[in-house]
Rosetta silent file (secondary structure, phi, psi, omega in degrees, C-alpha in Angstrom):
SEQUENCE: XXXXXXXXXXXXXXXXXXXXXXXXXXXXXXXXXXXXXXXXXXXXXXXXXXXXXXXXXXXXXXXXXXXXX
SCORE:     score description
SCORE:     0.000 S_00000001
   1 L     0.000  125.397  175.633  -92.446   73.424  -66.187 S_00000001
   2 L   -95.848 -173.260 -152.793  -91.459   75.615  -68.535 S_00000001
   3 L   -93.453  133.214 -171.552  -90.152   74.756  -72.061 S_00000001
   4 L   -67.987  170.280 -171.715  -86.027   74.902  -72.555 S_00000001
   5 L   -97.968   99.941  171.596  -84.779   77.984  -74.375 S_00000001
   6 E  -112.192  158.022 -175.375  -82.393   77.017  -77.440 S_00000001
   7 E  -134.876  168.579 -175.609  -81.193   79.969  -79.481 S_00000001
   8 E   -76.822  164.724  177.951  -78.632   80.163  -82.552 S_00000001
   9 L  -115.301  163.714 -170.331  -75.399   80.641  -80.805 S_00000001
  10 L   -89.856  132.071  176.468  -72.349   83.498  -81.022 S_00000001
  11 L  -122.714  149.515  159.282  -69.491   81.604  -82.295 S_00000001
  12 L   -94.557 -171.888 -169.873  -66.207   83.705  -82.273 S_00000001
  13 H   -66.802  -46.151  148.429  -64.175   83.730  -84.869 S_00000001
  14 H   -33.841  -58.212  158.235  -62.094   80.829  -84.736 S_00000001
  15 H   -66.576  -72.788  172.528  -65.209   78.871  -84.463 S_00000001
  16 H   -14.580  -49.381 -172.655  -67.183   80.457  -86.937 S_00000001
  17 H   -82.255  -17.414  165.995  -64.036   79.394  -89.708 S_00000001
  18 H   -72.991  -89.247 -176.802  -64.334   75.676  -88.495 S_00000001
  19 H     6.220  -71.927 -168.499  -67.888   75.741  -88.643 S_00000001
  20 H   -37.587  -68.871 -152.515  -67.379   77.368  -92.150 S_00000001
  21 H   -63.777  -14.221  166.331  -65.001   74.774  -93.197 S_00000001
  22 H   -62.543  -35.112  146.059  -67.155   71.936  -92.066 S_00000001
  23 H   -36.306  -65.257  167.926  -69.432   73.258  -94.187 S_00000001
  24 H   -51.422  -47.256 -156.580  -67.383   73.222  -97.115 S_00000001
  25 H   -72.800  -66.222 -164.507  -66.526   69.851  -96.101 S_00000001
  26 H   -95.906   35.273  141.638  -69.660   67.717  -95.829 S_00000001
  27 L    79.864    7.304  168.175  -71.514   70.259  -98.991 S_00000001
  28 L   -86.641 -173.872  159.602  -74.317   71.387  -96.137 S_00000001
  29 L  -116.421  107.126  160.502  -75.414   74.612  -94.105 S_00000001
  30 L  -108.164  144.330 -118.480  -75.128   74.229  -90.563 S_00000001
  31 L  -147.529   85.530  168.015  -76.956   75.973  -87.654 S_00000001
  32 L   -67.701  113.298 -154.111  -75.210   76.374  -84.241 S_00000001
  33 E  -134.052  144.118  168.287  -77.855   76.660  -81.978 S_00000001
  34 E  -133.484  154.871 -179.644  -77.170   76.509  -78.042 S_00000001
  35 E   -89.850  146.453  155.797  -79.535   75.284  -75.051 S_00000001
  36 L   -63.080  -17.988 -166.577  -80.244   77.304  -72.199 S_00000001
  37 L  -112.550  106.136  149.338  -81.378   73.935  -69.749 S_00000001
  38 L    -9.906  144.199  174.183  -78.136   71.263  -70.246 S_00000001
  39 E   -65.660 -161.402 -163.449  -79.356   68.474  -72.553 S_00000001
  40 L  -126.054  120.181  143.292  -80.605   65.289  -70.290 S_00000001
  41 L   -70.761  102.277 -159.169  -78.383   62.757  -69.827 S_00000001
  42 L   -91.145  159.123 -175.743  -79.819   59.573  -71.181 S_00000001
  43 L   -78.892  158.567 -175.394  -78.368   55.880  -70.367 S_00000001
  44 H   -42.499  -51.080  169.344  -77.712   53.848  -73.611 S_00000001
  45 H   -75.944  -30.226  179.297  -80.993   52.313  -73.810 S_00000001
  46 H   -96.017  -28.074  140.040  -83.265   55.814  -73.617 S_00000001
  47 H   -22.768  -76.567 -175.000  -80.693   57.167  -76.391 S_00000001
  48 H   -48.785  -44.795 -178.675  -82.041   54.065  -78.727 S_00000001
  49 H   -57.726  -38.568 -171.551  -85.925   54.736  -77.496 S_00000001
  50 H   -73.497  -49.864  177.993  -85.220   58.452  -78.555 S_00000001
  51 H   -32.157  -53.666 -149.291  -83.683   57.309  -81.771 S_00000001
  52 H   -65.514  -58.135 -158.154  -85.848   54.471  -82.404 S_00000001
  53 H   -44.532  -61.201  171.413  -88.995   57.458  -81.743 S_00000001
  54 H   -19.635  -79.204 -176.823  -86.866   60.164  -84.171 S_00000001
  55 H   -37.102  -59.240 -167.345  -86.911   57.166  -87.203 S_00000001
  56 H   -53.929  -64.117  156.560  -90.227   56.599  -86.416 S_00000001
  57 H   -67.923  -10.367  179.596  -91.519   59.972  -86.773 S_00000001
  58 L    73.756   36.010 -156.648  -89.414   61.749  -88.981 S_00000001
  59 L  -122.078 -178.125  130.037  -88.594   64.589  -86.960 S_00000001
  60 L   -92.315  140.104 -153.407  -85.316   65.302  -84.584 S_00000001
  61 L  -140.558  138.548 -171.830  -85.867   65.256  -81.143 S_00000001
  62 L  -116.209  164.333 -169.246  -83.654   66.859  -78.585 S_00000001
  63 L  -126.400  140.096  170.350  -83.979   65.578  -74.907 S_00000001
  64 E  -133.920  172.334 -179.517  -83.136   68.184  -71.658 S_00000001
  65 L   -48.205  124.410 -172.558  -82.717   68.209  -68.437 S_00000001
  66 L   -81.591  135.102 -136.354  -86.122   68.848  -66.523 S_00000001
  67 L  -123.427  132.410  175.652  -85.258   72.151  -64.096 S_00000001
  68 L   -32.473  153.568  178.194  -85.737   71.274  -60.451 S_00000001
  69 L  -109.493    0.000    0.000  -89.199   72.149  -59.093 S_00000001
């Protein structure tokens, strides 16, 4: 299996000036990044396990889709 691809993503402009102003807004830098593999859709309960894991480790953890074999 190979690993998903995420890259920063091309915002047009319109996007780009929210983005900005969101910035502006909550005093951060943010990073638009998009996946190539759809994220995974987790049920309510594997969402908390991922969380729970996240807290636990200190890291962010994104979850995708596994690509058909």
């Amino acid at each position: 299996m190979l690993p998903p691809t995420v890259r920063p993503a091309t915002l047009d402009e319109n996007s780009l000036e929210r983005l900005r102003n969101l910035e502006q807004e909550l005093g951060s830098v943010i990073v638009a990044y998009k996946a190539d593999n759809p994220f995974a859709h987790l049920s309510e309960d594997q969402l908390q396990r991922l969380k729970t894991l996240e807290q636990e480790l200190g890291v962010v953890l994104l979850a995708f889709k596994a690509p058909a074999s």
